[in-house]
C-alpha positions as CSV (number, residue, x, y, z in Angstrom):
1,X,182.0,136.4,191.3
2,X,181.5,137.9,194.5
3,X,183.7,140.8,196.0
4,X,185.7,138.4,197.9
5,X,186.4,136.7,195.5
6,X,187.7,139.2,192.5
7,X,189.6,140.8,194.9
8,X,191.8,136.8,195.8
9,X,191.8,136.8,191.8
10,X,193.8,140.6,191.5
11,X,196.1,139.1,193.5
12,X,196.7,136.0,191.1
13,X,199.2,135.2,189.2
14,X,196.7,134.7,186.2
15,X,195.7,138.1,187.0
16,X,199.1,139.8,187.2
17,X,199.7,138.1,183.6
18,X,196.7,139.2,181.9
19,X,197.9,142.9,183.4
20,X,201.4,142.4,181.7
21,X,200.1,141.4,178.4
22,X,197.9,144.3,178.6
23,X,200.6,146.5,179.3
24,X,203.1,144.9,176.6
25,X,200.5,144.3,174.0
26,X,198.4,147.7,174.1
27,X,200.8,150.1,176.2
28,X,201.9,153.1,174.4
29,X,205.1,153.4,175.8
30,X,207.7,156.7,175.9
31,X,211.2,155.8,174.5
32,X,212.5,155.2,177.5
33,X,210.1,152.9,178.7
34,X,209.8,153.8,182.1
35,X,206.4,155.8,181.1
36,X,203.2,154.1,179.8
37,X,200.2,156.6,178.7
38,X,196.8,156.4,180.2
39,X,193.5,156.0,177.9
40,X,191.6,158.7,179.9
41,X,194.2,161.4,180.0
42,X,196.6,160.6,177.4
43,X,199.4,161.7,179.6
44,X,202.7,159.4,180.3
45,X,202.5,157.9,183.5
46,X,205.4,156.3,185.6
47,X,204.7,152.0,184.5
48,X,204.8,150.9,188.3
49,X,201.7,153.2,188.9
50,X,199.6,152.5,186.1
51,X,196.3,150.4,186.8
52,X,194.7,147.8,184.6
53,X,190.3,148.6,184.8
54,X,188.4,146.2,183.6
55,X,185.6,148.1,181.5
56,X,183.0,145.4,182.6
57,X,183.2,142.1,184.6
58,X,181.9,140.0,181.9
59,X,184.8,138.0,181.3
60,X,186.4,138.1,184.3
61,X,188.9,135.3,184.6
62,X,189.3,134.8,180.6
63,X,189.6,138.6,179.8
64,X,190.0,139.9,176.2
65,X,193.3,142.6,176.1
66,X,190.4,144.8,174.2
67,X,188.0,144.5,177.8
68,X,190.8,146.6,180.1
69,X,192.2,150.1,179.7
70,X,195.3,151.2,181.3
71,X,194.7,154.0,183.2
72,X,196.6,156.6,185.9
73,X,195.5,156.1,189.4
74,X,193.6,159.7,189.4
75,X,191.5,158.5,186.1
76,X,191.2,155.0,187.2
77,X,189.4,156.4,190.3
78,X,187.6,158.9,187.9
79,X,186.1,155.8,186.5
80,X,184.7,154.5,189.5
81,X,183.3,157.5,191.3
82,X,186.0,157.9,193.5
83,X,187.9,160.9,194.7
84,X,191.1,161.4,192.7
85,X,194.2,161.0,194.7
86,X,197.6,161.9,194.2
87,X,198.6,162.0,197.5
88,X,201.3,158.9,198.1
89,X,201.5,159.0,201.5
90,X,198.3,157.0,201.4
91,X,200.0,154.5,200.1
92,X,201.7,151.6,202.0
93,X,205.3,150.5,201.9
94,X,204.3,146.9,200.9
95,X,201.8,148.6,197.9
96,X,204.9,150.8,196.6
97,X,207.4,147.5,196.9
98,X,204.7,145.7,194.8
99,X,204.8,148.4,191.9
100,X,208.9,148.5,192.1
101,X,208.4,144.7,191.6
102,X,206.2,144.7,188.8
103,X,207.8,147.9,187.0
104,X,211.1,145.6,187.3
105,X,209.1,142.7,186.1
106,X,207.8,145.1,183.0
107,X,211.4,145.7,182.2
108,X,212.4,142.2,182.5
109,X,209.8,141.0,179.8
110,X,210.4,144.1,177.5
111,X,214.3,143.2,177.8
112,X,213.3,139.8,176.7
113,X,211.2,140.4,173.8
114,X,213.8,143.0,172.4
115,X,216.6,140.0,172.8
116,X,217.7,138.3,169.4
117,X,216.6,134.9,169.1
């Protein structure tokens, strides 16, 4: 898979589910399940900013849950070499409406699960 194309499949829907399970499945969650913990840092971080990293690219497309770790921007970009950044201004309107959308998305699904059958 070339770069062009892993970065059409992040923006899939098959992708976005596999992220969900991950963070439904494997999150450790604070009570009020707003915060999610990252596996580098260990600290509780807000669930619209948290980001999935797949720990190789072996089974890309048909991940295992055990393959990603859910990770805080700063460690994610730890990860890869990258400068940390905390600094939101960096970040677009449209990439913020996309994390309100899936933190809602997050709380939709827990809200579902919790729901007597």
């Amino acid at each position: 898979m070339n770069v062009l194309e892993y970065s059409r499949y992040l923006k899939s829907d098959r992708w976005k589910r596999t992220r969900l399970r991950k963070l439904l499945k494997d999150g450790r969650w604070r009570t009020n399940g707003n915060y999610v913990k990252c596996d580098g840092c260990d600290e509780f971080v807000y669930a619209g900013t948290v980001e999935i990293h797949h720990k190789h690219y072996r089974t890309i497309d048909n991940e295992i849950l055990s393959d990603l770790a859910i990770y805080c921007p700063d460690c994610h970009a730890r990860e890869h070499g990258k400068p940390e950044s905390t600094d939101l201004s960096a970040t677009s309107a449209a990439e913020l409406m996309e994390e309100v959308m899936r933190d809602l998305l997050i709380r939709e699904l827990k809200t579902r699960e919790q729901a007597p059958a």
